[in-house]
One Martini backbone bead per residue (centre of mass of N, CA, C, O) as a GRO file, in nm:
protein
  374
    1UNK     BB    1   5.573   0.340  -8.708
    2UNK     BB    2   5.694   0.381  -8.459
    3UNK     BB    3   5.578   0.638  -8.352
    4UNK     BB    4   5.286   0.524  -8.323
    5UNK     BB    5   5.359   0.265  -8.128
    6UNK     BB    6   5.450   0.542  -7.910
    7UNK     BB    7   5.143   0.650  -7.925
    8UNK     BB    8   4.984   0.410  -7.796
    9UNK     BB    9   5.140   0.340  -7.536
   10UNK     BB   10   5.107   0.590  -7.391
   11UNK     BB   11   4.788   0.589  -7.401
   12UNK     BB   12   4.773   0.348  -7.258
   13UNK     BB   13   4.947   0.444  -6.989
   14UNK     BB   14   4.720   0.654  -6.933
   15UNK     BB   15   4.469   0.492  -6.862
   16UNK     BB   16   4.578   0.302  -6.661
   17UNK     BB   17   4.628   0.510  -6.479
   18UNK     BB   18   4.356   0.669  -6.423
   19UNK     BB   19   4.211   0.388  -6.335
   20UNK     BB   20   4.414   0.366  -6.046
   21UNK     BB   21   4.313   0.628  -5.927
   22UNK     BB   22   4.009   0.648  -5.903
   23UNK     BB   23   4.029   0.346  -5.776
   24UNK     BB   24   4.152   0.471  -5.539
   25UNK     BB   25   3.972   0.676  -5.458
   26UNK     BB   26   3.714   0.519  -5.436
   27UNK     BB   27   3.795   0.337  -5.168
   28UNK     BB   28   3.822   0.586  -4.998
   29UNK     BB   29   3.534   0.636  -4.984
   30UNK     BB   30   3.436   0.392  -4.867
   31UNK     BB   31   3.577   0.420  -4.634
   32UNK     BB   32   3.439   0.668  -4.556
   33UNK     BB   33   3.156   0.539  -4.555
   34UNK     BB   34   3.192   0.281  -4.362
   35UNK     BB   35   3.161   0.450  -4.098
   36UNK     BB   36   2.973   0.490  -3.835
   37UNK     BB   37   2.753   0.714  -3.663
   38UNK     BB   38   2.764   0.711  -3.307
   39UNK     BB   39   2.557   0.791  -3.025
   40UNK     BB   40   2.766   0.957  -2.734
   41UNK     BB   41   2.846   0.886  -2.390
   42UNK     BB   42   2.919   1.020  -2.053
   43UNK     BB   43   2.830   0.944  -1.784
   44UNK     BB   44   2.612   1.018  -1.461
   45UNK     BB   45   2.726   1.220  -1.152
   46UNK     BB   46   2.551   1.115  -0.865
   47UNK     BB   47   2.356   1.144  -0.611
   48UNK     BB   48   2.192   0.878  -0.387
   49UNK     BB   49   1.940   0.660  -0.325
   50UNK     BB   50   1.950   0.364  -0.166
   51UNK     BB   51   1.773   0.036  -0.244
   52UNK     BB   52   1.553  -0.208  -0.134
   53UNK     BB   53   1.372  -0.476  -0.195
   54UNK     BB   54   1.026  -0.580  -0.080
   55UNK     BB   55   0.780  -0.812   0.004
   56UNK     BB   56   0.435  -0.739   0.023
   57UNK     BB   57   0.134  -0.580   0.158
   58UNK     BB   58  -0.184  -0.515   0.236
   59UNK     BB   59  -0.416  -0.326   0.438
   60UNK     BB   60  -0.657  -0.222   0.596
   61UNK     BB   61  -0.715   0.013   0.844
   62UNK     BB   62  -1.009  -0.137   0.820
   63UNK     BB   63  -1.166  -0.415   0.982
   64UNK     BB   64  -1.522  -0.502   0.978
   65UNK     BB   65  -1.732  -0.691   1.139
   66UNK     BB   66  -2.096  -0.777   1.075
   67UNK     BB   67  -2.369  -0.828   1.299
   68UNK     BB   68  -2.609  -1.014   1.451
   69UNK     BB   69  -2.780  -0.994   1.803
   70UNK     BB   70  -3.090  -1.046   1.693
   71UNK     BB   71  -3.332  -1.228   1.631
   72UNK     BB   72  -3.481  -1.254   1.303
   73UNK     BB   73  -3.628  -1.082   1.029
   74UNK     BB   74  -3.510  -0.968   0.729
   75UNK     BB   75  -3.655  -0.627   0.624
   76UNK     BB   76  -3.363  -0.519   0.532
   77UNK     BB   77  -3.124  -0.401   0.262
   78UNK     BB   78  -2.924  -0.085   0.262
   79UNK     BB   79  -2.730  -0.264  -0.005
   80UNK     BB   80  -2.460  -0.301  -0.182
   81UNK     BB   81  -2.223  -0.486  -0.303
   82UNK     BB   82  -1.940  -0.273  -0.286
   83UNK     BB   83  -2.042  -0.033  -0.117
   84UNK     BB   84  -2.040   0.243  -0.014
   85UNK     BB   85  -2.007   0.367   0.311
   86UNK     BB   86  -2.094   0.536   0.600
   87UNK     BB   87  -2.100   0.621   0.912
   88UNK     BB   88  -2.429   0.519   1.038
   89UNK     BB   89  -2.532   0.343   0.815
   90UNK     BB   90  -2.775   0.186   0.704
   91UNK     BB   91  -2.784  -0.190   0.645
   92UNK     BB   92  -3.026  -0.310   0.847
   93UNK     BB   93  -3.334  -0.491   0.916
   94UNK     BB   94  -3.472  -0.665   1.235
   95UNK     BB   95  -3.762  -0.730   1.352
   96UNK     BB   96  -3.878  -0.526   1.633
   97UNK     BB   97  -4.173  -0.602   1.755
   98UNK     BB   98  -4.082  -0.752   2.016
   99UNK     BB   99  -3.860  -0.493   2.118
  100UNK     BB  100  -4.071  -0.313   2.146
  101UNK     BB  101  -4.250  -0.445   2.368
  102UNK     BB  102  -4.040  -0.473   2.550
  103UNK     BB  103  -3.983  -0.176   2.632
  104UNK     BB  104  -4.280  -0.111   2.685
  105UNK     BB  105  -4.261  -0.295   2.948
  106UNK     BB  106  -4.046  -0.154   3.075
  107UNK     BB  107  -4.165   0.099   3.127
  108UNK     BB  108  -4.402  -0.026   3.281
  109UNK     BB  109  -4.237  -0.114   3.530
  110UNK     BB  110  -4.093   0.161   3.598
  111UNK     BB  111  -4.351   0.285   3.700
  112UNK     BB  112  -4.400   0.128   3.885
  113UNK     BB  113  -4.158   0.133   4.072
  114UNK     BB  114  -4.222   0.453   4.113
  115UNK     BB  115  -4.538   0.401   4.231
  116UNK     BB  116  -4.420   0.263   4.489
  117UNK     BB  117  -4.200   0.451   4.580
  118UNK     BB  118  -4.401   0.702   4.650
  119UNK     BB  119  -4.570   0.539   4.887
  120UNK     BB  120  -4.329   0.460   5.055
  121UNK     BB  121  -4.213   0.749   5.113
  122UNK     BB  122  -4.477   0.862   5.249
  123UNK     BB  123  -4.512   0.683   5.455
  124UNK     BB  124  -4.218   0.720   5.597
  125UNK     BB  125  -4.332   1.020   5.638
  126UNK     BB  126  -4.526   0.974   5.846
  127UNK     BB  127  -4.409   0.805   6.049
  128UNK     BB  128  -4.148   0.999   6.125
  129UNK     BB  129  -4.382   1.163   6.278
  130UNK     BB  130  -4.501   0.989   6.464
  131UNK     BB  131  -4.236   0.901   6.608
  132UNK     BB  132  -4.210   1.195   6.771
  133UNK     BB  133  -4.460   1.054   6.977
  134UNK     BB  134  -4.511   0.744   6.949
  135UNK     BB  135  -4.738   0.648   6.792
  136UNK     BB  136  -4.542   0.410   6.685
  137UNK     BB  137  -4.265   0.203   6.625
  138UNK     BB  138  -4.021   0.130   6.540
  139UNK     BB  139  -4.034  -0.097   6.388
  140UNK     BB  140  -4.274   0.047   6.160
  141UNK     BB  141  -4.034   0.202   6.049
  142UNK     BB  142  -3.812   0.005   5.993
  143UNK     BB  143  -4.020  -0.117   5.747
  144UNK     BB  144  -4.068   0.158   5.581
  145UNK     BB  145  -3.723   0.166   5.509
  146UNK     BB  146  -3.728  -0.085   5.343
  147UNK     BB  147  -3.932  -0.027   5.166
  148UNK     BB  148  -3.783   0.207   5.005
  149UNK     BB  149  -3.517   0.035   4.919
  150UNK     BB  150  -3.702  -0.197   4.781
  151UNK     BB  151  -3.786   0.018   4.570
  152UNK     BB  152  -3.551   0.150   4.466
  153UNK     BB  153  -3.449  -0.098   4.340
  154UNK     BB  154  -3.655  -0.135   4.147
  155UNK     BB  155  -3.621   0.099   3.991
  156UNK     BB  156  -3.309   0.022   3.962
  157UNK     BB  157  -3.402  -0.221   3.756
  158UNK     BB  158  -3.591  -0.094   3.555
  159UNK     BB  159  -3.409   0.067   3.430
  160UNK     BB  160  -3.192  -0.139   3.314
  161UNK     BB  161  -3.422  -0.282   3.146
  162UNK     BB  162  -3.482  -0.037   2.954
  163UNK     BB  163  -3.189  -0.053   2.846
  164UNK     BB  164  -3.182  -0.348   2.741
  165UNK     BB  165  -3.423  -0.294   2.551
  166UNK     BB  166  -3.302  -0.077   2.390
  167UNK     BB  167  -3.057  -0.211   2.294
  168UNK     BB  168  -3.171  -0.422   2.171
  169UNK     BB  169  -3.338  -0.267   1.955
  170UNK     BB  170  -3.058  -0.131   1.831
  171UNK     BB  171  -3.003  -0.388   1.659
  172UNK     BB  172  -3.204  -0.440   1.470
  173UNK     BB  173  -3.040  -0.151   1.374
  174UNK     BB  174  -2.763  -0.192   1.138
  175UNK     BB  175  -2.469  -0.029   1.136
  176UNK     BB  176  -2.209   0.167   1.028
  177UNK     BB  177  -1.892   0.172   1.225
  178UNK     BB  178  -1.758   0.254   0.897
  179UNK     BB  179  -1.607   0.340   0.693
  180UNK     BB  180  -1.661   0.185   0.331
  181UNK     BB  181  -1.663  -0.147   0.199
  182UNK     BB  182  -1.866  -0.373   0.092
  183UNK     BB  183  -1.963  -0.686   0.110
  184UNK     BB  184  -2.130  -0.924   0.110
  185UNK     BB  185  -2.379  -1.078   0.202
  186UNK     BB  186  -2.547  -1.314   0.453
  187UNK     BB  187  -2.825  -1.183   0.442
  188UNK     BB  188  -3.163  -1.153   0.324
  189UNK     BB  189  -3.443  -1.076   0.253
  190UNK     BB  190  -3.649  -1.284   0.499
  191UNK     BB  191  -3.441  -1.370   0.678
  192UNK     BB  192  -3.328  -1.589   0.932
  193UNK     BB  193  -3.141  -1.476   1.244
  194UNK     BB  194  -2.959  -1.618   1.520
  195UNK     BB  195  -2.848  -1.393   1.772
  196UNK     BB  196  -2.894  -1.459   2.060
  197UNK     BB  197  -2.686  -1.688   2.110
  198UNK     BB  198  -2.489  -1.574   1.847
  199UNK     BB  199  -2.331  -1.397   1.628
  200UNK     BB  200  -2.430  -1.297   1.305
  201UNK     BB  201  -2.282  -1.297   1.047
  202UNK     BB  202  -2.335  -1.007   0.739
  203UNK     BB  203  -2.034  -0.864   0.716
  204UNK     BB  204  -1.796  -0.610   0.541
  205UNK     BB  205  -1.569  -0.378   0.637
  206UNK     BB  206  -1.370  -0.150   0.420
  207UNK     BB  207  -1.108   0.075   0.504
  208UNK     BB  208  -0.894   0.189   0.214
  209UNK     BB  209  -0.862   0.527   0.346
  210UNK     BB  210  -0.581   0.454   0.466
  211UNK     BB  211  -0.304   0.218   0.363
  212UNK     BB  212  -0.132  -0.080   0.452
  213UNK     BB  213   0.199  -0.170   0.438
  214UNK     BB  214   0.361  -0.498   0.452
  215UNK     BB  215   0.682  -0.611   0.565
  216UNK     BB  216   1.023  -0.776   0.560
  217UNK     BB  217   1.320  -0.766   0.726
  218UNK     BB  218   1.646  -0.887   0.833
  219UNK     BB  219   1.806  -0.849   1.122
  220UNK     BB  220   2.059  -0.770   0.981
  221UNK     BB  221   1.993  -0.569   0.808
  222UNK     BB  222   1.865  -0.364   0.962
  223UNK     BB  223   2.136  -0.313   1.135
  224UNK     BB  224   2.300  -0.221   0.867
  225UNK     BB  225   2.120   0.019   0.781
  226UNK     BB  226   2.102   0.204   1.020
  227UNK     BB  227   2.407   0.228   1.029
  228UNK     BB  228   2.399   0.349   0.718
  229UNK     BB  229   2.187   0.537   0.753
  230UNK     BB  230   2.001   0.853   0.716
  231UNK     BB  231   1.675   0.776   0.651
  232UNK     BB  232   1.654   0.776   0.970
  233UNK     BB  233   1.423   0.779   1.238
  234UNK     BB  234   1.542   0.653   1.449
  235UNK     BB  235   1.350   0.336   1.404
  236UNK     BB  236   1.281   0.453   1.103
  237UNK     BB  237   1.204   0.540   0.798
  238UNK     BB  238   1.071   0.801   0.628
  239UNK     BB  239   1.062   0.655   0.330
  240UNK     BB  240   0.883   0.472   0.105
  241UNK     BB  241   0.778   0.242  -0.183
  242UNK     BB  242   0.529   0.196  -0.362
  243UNK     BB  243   0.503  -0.128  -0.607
  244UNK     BB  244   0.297  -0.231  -0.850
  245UNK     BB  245   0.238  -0.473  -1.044
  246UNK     BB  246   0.379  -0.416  -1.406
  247UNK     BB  247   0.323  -0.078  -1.303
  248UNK     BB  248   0.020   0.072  -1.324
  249UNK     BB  249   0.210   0.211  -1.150
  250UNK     BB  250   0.333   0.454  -0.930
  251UNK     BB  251   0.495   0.544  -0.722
  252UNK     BB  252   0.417   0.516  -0.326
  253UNK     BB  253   0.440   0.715  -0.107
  254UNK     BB  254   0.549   0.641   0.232
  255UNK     BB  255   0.496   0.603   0.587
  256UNK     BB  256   0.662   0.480   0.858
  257UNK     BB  257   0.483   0.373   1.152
  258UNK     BB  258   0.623   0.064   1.209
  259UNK     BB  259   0.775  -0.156   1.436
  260UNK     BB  260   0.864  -0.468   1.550
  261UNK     BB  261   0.999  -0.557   1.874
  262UNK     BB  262   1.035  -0.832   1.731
  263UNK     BB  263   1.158  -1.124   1.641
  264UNK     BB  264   1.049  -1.400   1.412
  265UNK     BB  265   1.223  -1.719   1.491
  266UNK     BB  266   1.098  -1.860   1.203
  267UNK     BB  267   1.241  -1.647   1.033
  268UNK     BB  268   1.428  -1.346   1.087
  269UNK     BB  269   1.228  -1.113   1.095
  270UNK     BB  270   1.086  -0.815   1.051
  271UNK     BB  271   0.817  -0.595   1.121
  272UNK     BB  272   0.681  -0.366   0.872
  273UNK     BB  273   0.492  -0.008   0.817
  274UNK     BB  274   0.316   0.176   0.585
  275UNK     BB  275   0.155   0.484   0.509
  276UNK     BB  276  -0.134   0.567   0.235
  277UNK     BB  277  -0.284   0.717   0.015
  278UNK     BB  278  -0.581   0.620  -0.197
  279UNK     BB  279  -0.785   0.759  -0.342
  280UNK     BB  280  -0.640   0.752  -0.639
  281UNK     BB  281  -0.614   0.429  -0.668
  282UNK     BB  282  -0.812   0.186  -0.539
  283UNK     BB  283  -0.634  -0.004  -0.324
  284UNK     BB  284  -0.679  -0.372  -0.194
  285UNK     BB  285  -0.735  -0.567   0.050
  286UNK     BB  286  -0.416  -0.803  -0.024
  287UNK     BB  287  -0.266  -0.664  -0.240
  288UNK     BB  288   0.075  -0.733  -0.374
  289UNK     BB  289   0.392  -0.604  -0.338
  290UNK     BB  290   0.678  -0.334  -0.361
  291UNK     BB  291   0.930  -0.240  -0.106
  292UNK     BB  292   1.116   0.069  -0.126
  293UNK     BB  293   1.413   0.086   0.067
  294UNK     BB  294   1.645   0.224   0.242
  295UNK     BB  295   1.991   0.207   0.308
  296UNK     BB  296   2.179   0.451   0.115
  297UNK     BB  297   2.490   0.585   0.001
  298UNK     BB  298   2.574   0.770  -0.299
  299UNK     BB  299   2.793   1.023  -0.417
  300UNK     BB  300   2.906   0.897  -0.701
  301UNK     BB  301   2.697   0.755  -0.924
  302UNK     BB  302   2.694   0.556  -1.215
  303UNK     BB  303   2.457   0.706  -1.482
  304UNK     BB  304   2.283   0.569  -1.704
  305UNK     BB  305   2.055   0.465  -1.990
  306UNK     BB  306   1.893   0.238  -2.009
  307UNK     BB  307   1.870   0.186  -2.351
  308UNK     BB  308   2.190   0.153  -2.337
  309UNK     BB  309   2.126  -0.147  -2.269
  310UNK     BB  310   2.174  -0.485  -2.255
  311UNK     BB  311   2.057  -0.845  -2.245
  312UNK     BB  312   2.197  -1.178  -2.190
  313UNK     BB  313   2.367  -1.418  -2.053
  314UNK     BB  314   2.531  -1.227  -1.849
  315UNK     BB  315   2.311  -0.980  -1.880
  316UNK     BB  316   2.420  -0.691  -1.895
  317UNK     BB  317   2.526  -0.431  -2.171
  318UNK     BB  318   2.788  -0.263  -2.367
  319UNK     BB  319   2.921   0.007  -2.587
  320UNK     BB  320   3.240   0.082  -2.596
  321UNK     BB  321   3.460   0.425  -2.659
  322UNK     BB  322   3.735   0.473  -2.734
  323UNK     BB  323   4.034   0.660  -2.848
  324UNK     BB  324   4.001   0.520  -3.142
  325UNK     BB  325   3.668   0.454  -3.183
  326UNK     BB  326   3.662   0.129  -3.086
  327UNK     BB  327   3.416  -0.111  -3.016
  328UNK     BB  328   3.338  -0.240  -2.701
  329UNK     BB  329   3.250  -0.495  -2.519
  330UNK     BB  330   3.045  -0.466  -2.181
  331UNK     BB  331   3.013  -0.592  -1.850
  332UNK     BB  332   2.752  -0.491  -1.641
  333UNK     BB  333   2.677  -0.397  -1.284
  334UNK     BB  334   2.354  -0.339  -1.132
  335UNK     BB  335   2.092  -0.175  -0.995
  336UNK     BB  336   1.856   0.087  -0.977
  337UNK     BB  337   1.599   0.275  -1.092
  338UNK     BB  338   1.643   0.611  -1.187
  339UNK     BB  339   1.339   0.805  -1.225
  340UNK     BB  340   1.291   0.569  -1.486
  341UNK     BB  341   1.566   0.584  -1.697
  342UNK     BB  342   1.816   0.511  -1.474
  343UNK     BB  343   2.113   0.321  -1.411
  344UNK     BB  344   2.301   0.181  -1.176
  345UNK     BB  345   2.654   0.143  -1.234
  346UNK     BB  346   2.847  -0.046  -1.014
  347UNK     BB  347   3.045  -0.254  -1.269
  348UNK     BB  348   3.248  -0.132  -1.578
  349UNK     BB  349   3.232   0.195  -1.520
  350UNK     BB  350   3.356   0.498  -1.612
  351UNK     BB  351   3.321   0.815  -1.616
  352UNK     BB  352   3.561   0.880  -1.885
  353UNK     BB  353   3.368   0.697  -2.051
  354UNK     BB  354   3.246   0.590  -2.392
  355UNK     BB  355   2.847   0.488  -2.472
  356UNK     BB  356   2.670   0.411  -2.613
  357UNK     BB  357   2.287   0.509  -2.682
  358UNK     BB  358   2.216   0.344  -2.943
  359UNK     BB  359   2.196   0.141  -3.166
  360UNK     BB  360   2.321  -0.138  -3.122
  361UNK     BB  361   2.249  -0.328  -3.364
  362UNK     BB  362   2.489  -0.162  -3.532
  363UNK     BB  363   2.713  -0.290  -3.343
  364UNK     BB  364   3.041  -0.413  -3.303
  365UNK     BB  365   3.292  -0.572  -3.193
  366UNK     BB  366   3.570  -0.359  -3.352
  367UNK     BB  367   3.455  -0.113  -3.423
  368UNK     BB  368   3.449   0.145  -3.644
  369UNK     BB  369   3.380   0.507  -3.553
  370UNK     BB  370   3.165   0.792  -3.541
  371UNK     BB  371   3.153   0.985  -3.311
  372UNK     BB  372   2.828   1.115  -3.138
  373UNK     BB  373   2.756   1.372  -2.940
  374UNK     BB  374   2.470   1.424  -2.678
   0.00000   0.00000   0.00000
C-alpha cells in the first residue's frame, strides 16, 4: 500500500511540474507576441530655402475698357460676353451712315479749297511777272499774294477736318485694343449710345496671359529678409511661388518684376509684384491667392515625412523610440511643407533620434515596441 501512494504522489508531482512548465512557456510566448513591430527612422537633413507666406491677389497685366465715342444706333454686335478676341478684332458697329456724309462733305470742301488755291496761285503768278513790266500796282500783287497764303490755309484747315471726320467715321467701327476676354456688353444691337457728348463704357477687355499677382510684406520684414536672404537680385527676390486657394493647382512659379519705392504710411507695408505666365491655368483676374517668399537658407533643416505626424491640442506631434525601444509623445514645432511631403521640424527632434513613420493609432507612450527600419 506504501509503494502504490508513494507512485501516486510521485505521478501528482510531475503533472503539477508540467503544467507550470508549459504554463511558463505559454506566457513566454504570449510577451513576445505582444510587443508590436513599428516603423522607424531618423529624419533627412538637408539644405533648404525657407519661405514666408503672403496674401496676395492677381491682376490682369491688360483691363482696358472700351467705350463709344459717337452717338448712333449699334447695329453690329460682333462677340460674345466672355469670348476671347484678339486685337484688332471688330467688336461693335455704330451706324456710320451720317459720318460717312460727314467724310464725303469734307472731302468736297478740300477739292473746293485745293481749285480755289489753283486759281489764286495762277492768278498771282500772272500777276507777278506783270509787275515786272510795272503793268499792276505793287497793291495788286500784295493782294494776289494774300489770296494765294489764304487759299493755302483753307486748304490745311479742309484737309485737317477730312481727317477729323474719317477719324469719327473710324469710331463707327470699334475694335479690340488687345487681346483678352470681353466681359458683358453694355449695349445691344438697336440700341442708341450717345458718345458724342462723353465715352459710353461698352465693355471691358481683360488679358490674363501674363498675370500678375501683388502682395505686401511689412517694411521690417523687408529689410530683415534682403539682410539675410541669398536669393535675391539687387532689390528683388529671384523668384516666388503662386499657391492658389485649397490646393487645387501646384505651386506656380513666378518672378517679381516690381517694388513699390514707398512704404504705405497707412499700413506700413511695402507692394511687390511677381509675373508668370497663365496659359496652363486659366487663371482670373481678382482671384485671392497665397505668395510663397523666400526668406532664408537652412543648411542643416531636420525634415520628416508629414504623415508622420499627428496634431492635437496642442500642435504636431510625434511618437519617438529611444534606445530600449520604448515610445514617447513628443510635441515639435514645424515650420512650411517641403516638396510637398516633407515637413520642416524646427524643434524638438534631433538628427539621431528615431521617429514613428506611420500607424501612430496603433502605439501610445510607454509602449514597448520592435522596431522596423525604413
Amino acid at each position: 500500500m506504501k509503494a502504490i501512494k508513494f507512485i501516486s504522489l510521485t505521478i501528482t508531482a510531475l503533472v503539477i511540474m508540467t503544467f507550470f512548465s508549459c504554463d511558463s512557456k505559454s506566457k513566454g510566448k504570449q510577451n513576445t507576441a505582444s510587443i508590436p513591430k513599428v516603423s522607424v527612422a531618423k529624419p533627412y537633413v538637408m539644405p533648404i530655402v525657407l519661405h514666408r507666406d503672403y496674401p496676395g491677389y492677381l491682376q490682369a497685366n491688360g483691363i482696358i475698357q472700351v467705350v463709344g465715342r459717337v452717338s448712333g444706333y449699334v447695329t453690329k454686335q460682333n462677340f460674345s460676353s466672355g469670348q476671347y478676341v484678339n486685337a484688332g478684332d471688330l467688336l461693335y458697329i455704330i451706324d456710320p451712315v451720317v459720318y460717312e456724309n460727314e467724310v464725303s462733305q469734307a472731302k468736297a470742301n478740300l477739292k473746293s479749297a485745293e481749285a480755289t488755291l489753283d486759281y489764286y496761285e495762277n492768278n498771282y503768278n500772272r500777276m507777278l511777272e506783270a509787275s515786272k513790266s510795272d503793268a499792276i500796282s505793287q497793291i495788286d500783287l500784295i493782294q494776289a499774294e494774300t489770296n494765294v497764303r489764304t487759299a493755302q490755309a483753307n486748304v490745311e484747315s479742309a484737309k485737317a477736318a477730312l481727317k477729323t471726320a474719317e477719324k469719327t467715321l473710324s469710331y463707327c467701327y470699334i475694335k479690340a485694343p488687345i487681346s483678352g476676354n470681353v466681359s458683358t456688353s453694355g449695349a445691344s444691337e438697336g440700341e442708341y449710345v450717345n458718345g458724342s457728348a462723353s465715352p459710353v463704357p461698352l465693355t471691358m477687355i481683360y488679358n490674363n496671359d501674363p498675370m500678375f499677382a501683388y502682395f505686401n510684406i511689412e517694411d521690417n520684414q523687408y529689410l530683415t529678409i534682403k539682410a539675410s536672404s541669398k536669393n535675391w537680385d539687387s532689390s528683388l527676390p529671384k523668384k516666388v511661388y503662386i499657391n492658389m486657394k485649397e490646393g487645387k493647382y501646384p505651386p506656380i512659379e513666378a518672378t517679381p518684376n516690381y517694388i513699390s519705392p514707398f512704404i504705405n504710411l497707412k499700413t506700413g507695408t511695402l507692394t511687390l509684384r511677381a509675373v508668370f505666365e497663365n496659359s496652363k491655368y486659366d487663371l482670373k483676374s481678382g482671384m485671392y491667392c497665397t505668395v510663397s517668399l523666400p526668406y532664408g537658407e537652412d543648411d542643416a533643416a531636420i525634415l520628416i515625412p508629414d504623415a508622420s505626424t499627428g496634431t492635437d491640442q496642442l500642435g504636431r506631434y510625434i511618437y519617438v523610440v529611444n534606445n530600449d525601444n520604448t515610445v514617447s509623445y513628443r510635441h515639435i514645432e514645424v515650420g512650411e511643407i517641403i516638396n510637398d511631403s516633407l515637413i520642416h521640424v524646427t524643434s524638438g527632434l534631433s538628427p539621431d533620434e528615431r521617429f514613428v513613420t506611420k500607424a501612430l493609432l496603433k502605439v501610445r507612450a510607454g509602449m514597448k515596441v520592435e522596431p522596423i527600419n525604413n
